[in-house]
Steps between C-alpha positions, in 0.01 A plus 500: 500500500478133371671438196354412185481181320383292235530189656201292672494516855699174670696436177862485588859536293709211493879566324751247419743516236657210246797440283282530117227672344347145392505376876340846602239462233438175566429540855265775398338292306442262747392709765234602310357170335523342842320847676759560700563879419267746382757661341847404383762781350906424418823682354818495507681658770917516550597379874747556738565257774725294728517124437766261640751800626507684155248792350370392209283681221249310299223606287173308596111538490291639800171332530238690674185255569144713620350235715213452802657611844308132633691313272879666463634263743374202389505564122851599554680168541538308109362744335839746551811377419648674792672487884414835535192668369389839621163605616338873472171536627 
């Protein structure tokens, strides 16, 4: 059975998170006046992770950008302020 979904066909999820809710809104923003993303959502999310030796906990915003599959690489570079985004096709 092939799953359901609202989504166009070839639009693909791009996540990244950042340290406020003004850089994560920002980025939305800009994502969409520049037609980056389709779609842009945020919140705030609590995370656990290893940095430098130590686990740490922060609170930060996921950023989930709906974008063309043709352009996720390219679009990707400036436009995230990331090392590491993920990609979910």
């Amino acid at each position: 059975m092939t799953p359901k979904t609202t989504d166009p066909p070839g639009l693909v999820e791009i996540l990244t998170t950042v340290a406020s809710e003004r850089e994560a809104r920002d980025l939305a923003r800009r994502a969409i006046e520049e037609r980056v993303a389709a779609c842009v959502h945020y919140f705030p999310i609590r995370s656990v992770y290893r940095w430098r030796g130590k686990v740490e906990e922060d609170e930060e915003y996921q950023v989930t950008l709906k974008t063309p599959a043709r352009d996720a690489v390219i679009r990707c570079g400036p436009g995230i302020p990331t090392t590491s985004p993920r990609f979910f096709g």
